[in-house]
N, C-alpha and C positions, 0 to 999 in steps of 0.2 A: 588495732586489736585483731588478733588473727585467732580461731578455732577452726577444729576441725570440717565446720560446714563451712563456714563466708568468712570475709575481711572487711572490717570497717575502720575510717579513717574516726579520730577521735578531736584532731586540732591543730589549727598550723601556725606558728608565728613567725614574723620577720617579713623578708621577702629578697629580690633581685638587687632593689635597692638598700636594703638594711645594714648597719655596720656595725662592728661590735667592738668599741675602745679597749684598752687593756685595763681592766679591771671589773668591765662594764657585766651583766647579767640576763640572761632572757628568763623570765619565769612561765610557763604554762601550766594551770590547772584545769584537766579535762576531768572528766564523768560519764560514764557509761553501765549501761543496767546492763547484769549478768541475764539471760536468758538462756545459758545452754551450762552444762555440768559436766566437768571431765578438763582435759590440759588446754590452757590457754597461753597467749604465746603477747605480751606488749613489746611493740617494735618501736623503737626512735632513731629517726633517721635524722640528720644533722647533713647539710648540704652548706658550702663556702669555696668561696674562692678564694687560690692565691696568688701575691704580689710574683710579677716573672723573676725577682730577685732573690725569692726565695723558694722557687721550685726547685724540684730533686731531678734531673735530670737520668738518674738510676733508675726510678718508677714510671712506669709507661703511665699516662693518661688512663681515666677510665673512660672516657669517652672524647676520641682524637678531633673531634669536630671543635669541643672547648677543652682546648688543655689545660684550662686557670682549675676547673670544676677539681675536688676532694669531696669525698664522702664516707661520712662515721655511721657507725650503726651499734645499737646497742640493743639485747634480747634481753626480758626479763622473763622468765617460765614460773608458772602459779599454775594451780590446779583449783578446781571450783567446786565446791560442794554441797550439797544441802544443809544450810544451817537450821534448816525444819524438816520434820519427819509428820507429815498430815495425810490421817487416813480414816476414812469415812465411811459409816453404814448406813443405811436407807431403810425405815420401819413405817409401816403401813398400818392402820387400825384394825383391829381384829377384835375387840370384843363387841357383843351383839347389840350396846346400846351407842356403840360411835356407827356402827356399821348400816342403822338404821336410820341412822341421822343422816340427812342430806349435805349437811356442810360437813359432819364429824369424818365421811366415809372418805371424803374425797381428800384430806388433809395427808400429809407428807412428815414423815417426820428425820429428819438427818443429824445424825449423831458425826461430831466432828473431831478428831483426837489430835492435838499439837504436842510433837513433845520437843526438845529444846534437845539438838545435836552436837550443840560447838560445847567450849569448853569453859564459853562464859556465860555470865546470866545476860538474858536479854529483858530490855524492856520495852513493851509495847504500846505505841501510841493511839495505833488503831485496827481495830478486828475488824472487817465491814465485810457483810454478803448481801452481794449482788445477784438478785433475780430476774431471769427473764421475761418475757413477754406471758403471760397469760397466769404469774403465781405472787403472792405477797408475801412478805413476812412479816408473822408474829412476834409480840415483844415475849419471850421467854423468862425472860431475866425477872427476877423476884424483885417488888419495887424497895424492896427493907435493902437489900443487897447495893441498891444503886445509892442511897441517901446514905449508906452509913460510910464512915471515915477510911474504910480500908481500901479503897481504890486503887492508892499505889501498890498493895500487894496483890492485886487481884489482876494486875497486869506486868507485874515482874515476873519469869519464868529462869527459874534454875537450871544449871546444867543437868540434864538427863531426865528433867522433871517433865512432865507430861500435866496436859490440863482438858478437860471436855467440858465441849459446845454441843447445845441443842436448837436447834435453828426448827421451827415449826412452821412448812408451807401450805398457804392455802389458795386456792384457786380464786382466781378473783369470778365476780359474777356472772361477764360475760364466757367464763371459761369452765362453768359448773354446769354441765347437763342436767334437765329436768330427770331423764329416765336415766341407768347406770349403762354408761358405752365400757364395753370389753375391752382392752388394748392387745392386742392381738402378739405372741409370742413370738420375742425376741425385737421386742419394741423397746429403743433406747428415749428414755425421757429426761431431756435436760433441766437441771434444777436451778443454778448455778453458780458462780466463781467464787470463792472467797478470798478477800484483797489485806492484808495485813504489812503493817509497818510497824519495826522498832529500832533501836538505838542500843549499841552493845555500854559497855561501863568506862570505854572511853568516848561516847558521843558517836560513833561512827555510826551510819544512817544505814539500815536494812530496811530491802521489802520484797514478798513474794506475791506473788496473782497468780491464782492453781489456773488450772485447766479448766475446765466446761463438766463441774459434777454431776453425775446422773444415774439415773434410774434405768435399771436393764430387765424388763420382764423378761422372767425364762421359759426355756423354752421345754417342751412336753417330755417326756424321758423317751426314748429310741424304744422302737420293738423289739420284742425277742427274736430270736431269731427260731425261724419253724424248727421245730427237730426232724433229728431222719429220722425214726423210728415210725411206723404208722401208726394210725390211733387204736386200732385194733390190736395190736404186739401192744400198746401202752396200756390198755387196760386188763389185758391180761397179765400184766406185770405187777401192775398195782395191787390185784386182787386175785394169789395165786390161790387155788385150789388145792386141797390136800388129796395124796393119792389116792384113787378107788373110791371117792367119792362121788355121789351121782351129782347130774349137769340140773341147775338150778334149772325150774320147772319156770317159762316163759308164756306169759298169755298176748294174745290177737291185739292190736290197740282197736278199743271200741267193741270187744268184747266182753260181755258178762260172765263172768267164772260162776261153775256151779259149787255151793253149798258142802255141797258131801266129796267135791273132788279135791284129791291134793293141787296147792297150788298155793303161790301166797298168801298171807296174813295179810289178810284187812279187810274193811267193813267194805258195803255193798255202795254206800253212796260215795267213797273213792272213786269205785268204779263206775257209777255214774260219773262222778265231776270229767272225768277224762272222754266220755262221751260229749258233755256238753261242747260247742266249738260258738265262739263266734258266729252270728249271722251275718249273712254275703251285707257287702256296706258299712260294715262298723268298721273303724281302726280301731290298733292296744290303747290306744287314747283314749275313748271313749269306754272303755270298762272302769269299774270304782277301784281307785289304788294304783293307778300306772300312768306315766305320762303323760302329758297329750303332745300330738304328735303336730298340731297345726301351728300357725303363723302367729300366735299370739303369746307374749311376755307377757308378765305380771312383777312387778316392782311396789313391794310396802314400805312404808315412809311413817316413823312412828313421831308427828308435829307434836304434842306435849305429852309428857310422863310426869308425876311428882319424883320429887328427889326423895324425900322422906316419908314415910306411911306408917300406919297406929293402929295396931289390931285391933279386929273386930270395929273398923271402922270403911265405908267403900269407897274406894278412890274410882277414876276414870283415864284410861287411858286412851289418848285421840290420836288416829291415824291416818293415812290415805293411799288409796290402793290403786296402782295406775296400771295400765296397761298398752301395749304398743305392739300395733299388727296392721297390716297392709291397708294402702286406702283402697275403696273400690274405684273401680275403673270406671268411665263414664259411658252412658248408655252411648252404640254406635252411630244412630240417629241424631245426637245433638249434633246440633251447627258448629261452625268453628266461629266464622263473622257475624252477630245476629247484635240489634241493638237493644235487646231486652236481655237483663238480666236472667240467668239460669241457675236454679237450683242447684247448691254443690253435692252432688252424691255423700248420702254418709252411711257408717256404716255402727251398730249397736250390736254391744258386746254386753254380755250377759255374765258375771260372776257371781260365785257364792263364796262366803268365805267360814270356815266351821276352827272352833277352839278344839287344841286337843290338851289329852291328862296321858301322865306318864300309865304305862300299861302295866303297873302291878295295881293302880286304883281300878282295873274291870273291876267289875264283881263278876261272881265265877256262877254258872248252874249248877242248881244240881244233879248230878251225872245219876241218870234214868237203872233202874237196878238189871242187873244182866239177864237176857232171856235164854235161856238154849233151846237152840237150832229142834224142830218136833223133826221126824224121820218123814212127815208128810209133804215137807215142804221140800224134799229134796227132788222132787218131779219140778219140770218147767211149768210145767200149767199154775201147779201151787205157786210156785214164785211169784209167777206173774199176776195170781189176783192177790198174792199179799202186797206188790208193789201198788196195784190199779186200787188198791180199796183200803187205804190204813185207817183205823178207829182213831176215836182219840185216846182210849186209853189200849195201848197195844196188843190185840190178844195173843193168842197163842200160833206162832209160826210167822207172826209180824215182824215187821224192822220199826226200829225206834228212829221217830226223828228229832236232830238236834234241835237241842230247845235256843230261840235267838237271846243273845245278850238283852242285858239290860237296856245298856246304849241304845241298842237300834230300837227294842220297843219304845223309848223315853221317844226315840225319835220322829218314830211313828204316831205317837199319841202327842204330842205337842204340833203334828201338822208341819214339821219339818221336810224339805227336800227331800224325795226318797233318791233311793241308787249310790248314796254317799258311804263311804268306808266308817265305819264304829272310828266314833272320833278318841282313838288310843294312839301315843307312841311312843315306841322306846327312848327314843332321844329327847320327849318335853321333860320339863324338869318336875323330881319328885317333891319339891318342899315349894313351889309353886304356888299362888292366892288363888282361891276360888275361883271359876269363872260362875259371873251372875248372866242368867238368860240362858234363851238356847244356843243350843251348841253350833247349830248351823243356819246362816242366813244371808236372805238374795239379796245382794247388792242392789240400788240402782243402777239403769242402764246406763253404760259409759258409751259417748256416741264421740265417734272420729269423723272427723270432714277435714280440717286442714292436715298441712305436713307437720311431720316431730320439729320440734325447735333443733339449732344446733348452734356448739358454743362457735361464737367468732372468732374467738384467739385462743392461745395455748397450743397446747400440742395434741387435744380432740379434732382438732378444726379439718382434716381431712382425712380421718379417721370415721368423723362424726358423717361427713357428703358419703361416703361408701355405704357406710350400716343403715342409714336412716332415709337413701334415695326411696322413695315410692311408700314410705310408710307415716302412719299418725298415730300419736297419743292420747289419752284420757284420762280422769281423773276423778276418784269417788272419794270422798270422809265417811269418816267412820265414827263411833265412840264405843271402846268395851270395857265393862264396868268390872272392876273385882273386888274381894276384901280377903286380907290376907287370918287368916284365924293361928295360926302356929308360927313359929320361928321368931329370930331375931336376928340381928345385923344385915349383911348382902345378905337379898332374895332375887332369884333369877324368876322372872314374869315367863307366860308361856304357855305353849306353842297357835301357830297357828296353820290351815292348809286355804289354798285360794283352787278354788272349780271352776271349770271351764264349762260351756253350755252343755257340751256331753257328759259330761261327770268324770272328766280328766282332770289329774293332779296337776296344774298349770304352775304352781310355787309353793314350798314349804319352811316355813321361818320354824326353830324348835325354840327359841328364845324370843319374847320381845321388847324384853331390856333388865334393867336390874335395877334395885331398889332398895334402902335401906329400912328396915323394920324396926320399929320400937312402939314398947309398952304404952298405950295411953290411957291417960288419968280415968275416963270412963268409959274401960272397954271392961268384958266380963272377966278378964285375966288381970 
């Protein structure tokens, strides 16, 4: 069999010795798996000798070393095709209650489509996927579907009919990380092969073995490219001026504008906030509502939810909140050889973690009634002792201060964490269950001494020695109690934020899973 890459021989029969009577027959049946698509070429070569009495004396030898030698050769040309058309998508969990699951997240889902290319029906003996090293699969298949009578139509495939497979992977145990490893962009993850065999409608045997199916994480989108323009020509473009108009009136940064001078719109404690600055040693981590900027992850893991829940009745939601940040280094004094036992350094991490409500439940203050400005206070001295001496009820030439939410009082008077953001956000959900308790509360301490685990097999395994050299994990439970008073059917649970010691946002979950609502017999509704 000859194609365009290589040549293999397929079968030889007879030999130097062999003789063929007049009548007599050679029969050979070879078999050879296709493996390549496009023109293929079967060669048979037929080699004999003949008797010197009835050589042709007009035809030279083909080769003068043996003049008895003749040789036939016959070409057959075929062309090889796809008699299957298989093409596959890759779906990863995405709603908030697989994604907080430890098994749900890390599962694989591969959508497989066969459609049937020749011109006959085929029928198929067997579908089989093969997985590698570090993934299992799921039984998908409905067990009503396997016991009922239609089997033979559930594996015949019409011409041009198409059929879809759902193959569900999941990592097996040693191949599941404690905390969530990244896969880093443009990381190929093999899933793999799917092996199929069938038989066309006259018995002829087909079978295909794809390739090595897989997972391609992508990769980040390209930068733009700088423009030429400078930023100065672009904002002035942006925001053109009408002509003869005066040049907007600019104030000092960290200057106070007077009262009675043109100049912007706006209150006075603006113009404080833009004085305030960080103090020397803080990072934006450390301020309420911004990142933090240190070495420490936070991963929430929600171990049991109800499925079903009954207004005006309280369920419990159990969770656990890990964390993963450098181990400490060991003090330079210890020994390396010493026959006593040493204390392994550890090191205690401190979280808080606070429930938030969608931000149209704030309640709102009421907005203080407008003073106008007295003409005394337009001197700096006035200013300054209406800023140095405000009343509590504002007199006359005062500034009003904003009165605090609700929130934050609640929070202050239940002895709550101070420095935490008003536990509001736009993204928790608005039909949400109650939260029951305070809104913010200290974890116990999560202490790290050993290293992170790391999966041994699959395709984390040297992924996982990179991300996790020199670091450890911990692990805190939790329970938060709710009761859902309104709705029914799906209800989205929610939200939550995790603090870091500074009062850095370390992680923000706006969902923590989902739940179906119904009426119960002895609720007040």
């Amino acid at each position: 069999m000859q194609t365009a890459t290589n040549k293999t021989t397929l079968g030889q029969i007879g030999g130097i010795d062999s003789r063929l009577d007049p009548g007599q027959m050679f029969t050979l049946v070879v078999s050879h798996e296709m493996k390549e698509l496009g023109q293929h070429v079967l060669v048979c070569t037929v080699g004999y000798h003949v008797p010197p009495a009835l050589r042709n004396s007009s035809i030279p030898p083909e080769d003068p070393t043996n003049p008895t030698l003749r040789t036939i050769k016959k070409f057959y040309k075929f062309i090889v095709s796809n008699p299957l058309s298989v093409r596959t998508k890759v779906h990863v969990p995405r709603s908030p209650s697989a994604l907080l699951n430890r098994t749900e997240r890390n599962k694989v889902f591969l959508e497989v489509h066969v459609q049937n290319l020749t011109a006959k029906p085929l029928y198929f003996e067997r579908i089989q996927f093969e997985c590698p090293e570090g993934w299992v699969l799921a039984d998908s298949t409905p067990k009503g579907l396997l016991d009922s009578g239609s089997k033979a139509n559930e594996t015949s495939l019409r011409s041009q009919d198409m059929r879809q497979y759902l193959y569900i992977l999941t990592p097996t145990p040693a191949a599941t990380p404690s905390f969530p490893i990244p896969y880093p962009p443009g990381t190929i993850i093999a899933l793999g092969r799917l092996d199929m065999s069938w038989r066309s409608s006259f018995g002829e045997p087909g079978r295909l073995l794809t390739s090595m199916l897989s997972r391609k994480i992508p990769l980040p989108p390209a930068p733009q490219p700088a423009p030429a323009i400078p930023p100065h020509l672009q904002q002035q473009r942006q925001q053109p001026g009408r002509p003869g108009s005066p040049v907007p009136y600019k104030t000092r940064p960290g200057s106070i504008s007077r009262p009675m001078s043109p100049g912007p719109s706006g209150s006075i404690s603006g113009s404080l906030a833009g004085v305030m600055t960080p103090a020397a040693g803080t990072t934006v981590g450390n301020l309420p509502g911004t990142i933090a900027t240190k070495d420490v992850q936070v991963d929430l893991v929600v171990t049991s939810i109800p499925s079903t829940i009954y207004l005006d009745q309280p369920f419990t939601v159990k969770c656990s909140v890990g964390a993963l940040a450098s181990l400490p280094s060991p003090p330079p004094d210890q020994l390396i050889d010493t026959s006593e036992e040493t204390e392994k350094p550890t090191r205690k991490i401190q979280l808080t973690i606070q429930h938030t409500h969608h931000t149209s439940l704030r309640p709102v203050a009421p907005l203080p009634a407008a003073q106008t400005m007295a003409p005394e206070v337009s001197s700096p001295r006035a200013l300054l002792s209406a800023l140095s001496s405000p009343g509590t009820g504002t007199p006359r030439g005062g500034i009003s201060i904003p009165t605090p939410d609700l929130g934050t009082l609640l929070q202050s008077d239940l002895g709550q964490p101070q420095g935490l953001p008003p536990p509001y956000s736009d993204k928790a959900p608005l039909e949400s269950p109650v939260f029951l308790g305070p809104s913010s509360r200290v974890l116990p301490a999560i202490v790290i001494s050993e290293p992170a685990p790391i999966p041994t097999e699959g395709p984390l395994v040297q992924i996982g020695k990179k991300e996790r050299e020199g670091k450890g994990e911990g692990w805190v439970d939790l329970e938060l109690e709710f009761v859902a008073v309104k709705g029914s059917g799906i209800v989205r649970i929610g939200g939550v934020r995790v603090f870091g010691e500074g009062g850095g946002v370390l992680g923000e979950w706006d969902v923590l899973g989902e739940v179906w609502v119904e009426r119960g017999e002895g609720g007040l509704n």
